[in-house]
C-alpha positions as CSV (number, residue, x, y, z in Angstrom):
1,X,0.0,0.0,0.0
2,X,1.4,3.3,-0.9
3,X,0.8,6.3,1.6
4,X,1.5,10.0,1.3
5,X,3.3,9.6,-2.3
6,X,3.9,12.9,-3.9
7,X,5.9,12.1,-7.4
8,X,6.8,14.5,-9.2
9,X,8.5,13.9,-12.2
10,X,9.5,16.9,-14.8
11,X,9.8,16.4,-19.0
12,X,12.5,15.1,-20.0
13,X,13.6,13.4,-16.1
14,X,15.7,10.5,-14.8
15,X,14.2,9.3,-12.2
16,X,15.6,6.3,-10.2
17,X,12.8,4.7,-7.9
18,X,14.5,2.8,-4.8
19,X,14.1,0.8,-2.7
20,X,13.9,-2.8,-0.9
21,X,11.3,-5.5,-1.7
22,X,8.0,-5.2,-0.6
23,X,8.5,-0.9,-0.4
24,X,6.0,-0.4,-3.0
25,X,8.3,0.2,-6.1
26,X,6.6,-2.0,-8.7
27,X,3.3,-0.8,-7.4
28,X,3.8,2.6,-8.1
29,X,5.6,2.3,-11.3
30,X,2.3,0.1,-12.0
31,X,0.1,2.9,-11.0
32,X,2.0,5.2,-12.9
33,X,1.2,2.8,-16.3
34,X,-2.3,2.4,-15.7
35,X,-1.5,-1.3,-15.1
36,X,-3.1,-0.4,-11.3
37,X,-5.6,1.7,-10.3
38,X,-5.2,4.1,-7.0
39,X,-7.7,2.9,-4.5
40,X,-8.0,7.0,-4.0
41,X,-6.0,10.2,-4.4
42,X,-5.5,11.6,-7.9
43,X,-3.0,10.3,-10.5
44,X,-1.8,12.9,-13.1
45,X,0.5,11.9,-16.1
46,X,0.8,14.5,-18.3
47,X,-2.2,16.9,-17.8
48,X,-4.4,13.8,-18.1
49,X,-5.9,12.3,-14.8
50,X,-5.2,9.2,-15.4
51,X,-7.5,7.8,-12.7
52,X,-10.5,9.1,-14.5
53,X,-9.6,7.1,-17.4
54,X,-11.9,4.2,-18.6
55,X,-10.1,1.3,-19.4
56,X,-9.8,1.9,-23.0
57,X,-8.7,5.3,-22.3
58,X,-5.9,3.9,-19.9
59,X,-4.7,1.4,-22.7
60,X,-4.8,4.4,-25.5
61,X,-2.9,6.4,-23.2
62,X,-0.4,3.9,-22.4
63,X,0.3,2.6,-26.0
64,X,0.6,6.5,-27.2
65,X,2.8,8.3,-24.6
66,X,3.5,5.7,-22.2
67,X,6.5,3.2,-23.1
68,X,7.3,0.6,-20.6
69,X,10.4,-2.4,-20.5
70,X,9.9,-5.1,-18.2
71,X,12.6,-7.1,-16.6
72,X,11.4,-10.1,-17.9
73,X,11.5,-8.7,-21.9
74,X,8.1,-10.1,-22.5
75,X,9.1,-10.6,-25.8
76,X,7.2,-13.8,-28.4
77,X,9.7,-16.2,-29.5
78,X,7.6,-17.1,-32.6
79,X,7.4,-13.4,-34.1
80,X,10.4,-12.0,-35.9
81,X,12.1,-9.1,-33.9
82,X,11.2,-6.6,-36.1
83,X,7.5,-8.4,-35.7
84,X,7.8,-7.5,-31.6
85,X,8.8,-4.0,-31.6
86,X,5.9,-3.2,-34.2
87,X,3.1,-4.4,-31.7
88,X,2.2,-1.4,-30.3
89,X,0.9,-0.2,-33.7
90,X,-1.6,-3.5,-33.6
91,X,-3.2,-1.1,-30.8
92,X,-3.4,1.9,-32.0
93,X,-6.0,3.9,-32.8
94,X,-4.7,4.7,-36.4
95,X,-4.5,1.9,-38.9
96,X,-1.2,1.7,-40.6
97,X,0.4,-0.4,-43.3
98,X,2.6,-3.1,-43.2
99,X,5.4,-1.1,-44.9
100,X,5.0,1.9,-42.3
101,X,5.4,-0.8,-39.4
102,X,8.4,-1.9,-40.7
103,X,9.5,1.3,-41.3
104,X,9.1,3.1,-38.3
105,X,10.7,-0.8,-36.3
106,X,13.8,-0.8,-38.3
107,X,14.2,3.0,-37.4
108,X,13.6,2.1,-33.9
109,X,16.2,-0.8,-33.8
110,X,18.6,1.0,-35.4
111,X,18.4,3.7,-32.8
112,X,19.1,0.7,-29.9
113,X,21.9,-0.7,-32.2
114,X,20.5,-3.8,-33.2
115,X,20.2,-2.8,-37.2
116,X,20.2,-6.3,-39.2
117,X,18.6,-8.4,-36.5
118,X,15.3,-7.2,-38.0
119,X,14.4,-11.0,-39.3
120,X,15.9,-12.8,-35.9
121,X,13.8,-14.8,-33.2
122,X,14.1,-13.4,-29.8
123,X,15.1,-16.4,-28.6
124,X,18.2,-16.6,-30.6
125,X,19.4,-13.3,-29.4
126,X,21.8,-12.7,-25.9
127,X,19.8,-11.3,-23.1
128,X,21.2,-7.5,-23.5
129,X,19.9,-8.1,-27.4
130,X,16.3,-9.1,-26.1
131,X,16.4,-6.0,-23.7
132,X,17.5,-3.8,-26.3
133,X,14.3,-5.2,-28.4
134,X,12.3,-4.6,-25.8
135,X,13.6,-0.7,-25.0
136,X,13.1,-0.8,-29.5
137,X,9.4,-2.0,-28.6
138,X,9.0,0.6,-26.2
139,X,10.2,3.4,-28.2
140,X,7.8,2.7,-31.2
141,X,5.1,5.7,-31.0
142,X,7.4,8.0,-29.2
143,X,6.6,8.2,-25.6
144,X,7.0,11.3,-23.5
145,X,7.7,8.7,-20.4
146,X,9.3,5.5,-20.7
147,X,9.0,3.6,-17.1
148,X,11.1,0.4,-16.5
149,X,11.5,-2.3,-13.9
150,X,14.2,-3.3,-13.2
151,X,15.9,-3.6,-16.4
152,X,19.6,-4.7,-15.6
153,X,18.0,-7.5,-13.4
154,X,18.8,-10.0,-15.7
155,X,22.1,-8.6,-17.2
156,X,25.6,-8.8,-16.2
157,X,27.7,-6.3,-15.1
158,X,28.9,-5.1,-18.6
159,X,25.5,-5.7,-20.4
160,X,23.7,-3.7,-17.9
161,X,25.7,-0.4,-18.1
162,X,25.3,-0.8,-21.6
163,X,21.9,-0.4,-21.3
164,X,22.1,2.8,-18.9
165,X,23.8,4.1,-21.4
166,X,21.1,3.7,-24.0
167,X,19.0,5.2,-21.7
168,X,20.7,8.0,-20.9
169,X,21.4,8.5,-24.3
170,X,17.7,8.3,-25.7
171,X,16.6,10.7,-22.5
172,X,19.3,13.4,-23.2
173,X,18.7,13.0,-27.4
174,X,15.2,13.0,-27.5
175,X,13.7,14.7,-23.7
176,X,12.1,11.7,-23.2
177,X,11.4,11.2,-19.0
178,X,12.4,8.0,-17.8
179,X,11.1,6.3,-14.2
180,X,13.4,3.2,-13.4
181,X,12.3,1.3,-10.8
182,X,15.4,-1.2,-9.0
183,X,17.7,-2.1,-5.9
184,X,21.0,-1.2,-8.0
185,X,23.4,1.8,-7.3
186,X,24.4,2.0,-10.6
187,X,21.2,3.0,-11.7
188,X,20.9,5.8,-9.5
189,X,24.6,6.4,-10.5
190,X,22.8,7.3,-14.2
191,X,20.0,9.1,-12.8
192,X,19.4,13.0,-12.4
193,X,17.3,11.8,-9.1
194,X,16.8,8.9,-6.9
195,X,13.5,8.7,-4.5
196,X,13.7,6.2,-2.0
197,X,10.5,4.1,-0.6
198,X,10.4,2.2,2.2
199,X,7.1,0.5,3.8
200,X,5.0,2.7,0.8
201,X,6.2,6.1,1.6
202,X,8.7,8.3,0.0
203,X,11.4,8.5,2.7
204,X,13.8,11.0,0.8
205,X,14.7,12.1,-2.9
């Protein structure tokens, strides 16, 4: 249960969200998404309040503006990786061609550095590859705010500062705001901010 949470997060942000198990991390980056709904309060992203959304509003929101990288990838092994980063157009609310989808995916994978994988299986690729598909995926309609949990969870060392990078590199490039949920130092290391929960509260930022 989160209590007392005031968040705010300016365009174009890094914000590192910290914290140990069971603080409420996930379950505000989940809120934040859409993927939750506050059991009261008011939840703003943008100058949309999100809480008033309808379902379908939520979902629209959170395919346009919102991107969002799991730790787990949550990528489909039977698709083509080019196939997974062009999902998000499958829920839009504007139909677009199958040329334009591969367009705007190959642009998209170029930017994360993964240009000629485009007809690859995610489950041929290393695990920073399948992240970087997944950030690739994220990226697709140009959010204002990409959230992420815990994405160097399942990297090593090397791998996961790689990613950082990226990160860093995409906010300062393109303004977009970040929110990365995790227990790591280096990712607070990257960040322009860090708030810490503990026990659902923000303890200090």
């Amino acid at each position: 249960m989160l209590r007392g949470v005031d968040l705010r997060i300016p365009p174009g942000e890094f914000l590192a969200i910290m914290g140990p198990s069971g603080s409420g991390k996930s379950t505000l980056l989940h809120l934040i998404a859409g993927l939750d709904r506050p059991d009261s309060g008011t939840l703003t992203v943008g100058a949309q309040d999100v809480s008033a959304l309808s379902d379908r509003g939520m979902a629209e929101l959170r395919n346009e503006s919102i991107g969002i990288v799991f730790q787990a990838f949550h990528l489909l092994d039977h698709l083509t990786v080019v196939e997974n980063v062009a999902l998000p157009a499958f829920f839009g609310r504007q139909a677009t061609s199958t040329a334009a989808r591969h367009q705007r995916a190959t642009e998209v994978l170029d930017r994360v550095g993964l240009g000629g994988l485009e007809d690859s299986h995610p489950d041929r690729l290393s695990g920073g590859q399948r992240q970087r598909v997944a950030i690739a995926r994220s990226l697709y309609h140009r959010p204002a705010l990409l959230l992420a949990d815990e994405p160097t969870g399942n990297l090593d060392t090397v791998t996961g500062i790689e990613v950082l990078d990226l990160f860093r590199q995409l906010n300062e490039e393109d303004g977009t705001a970040f929110v990365i949920v995790t227990h790591e130092q280096r990712v607070c290391d990257h960040a322009d901010r860090t708030v810490h929960l503990q026990d659902g509260t923000v303890r200090a930022s």
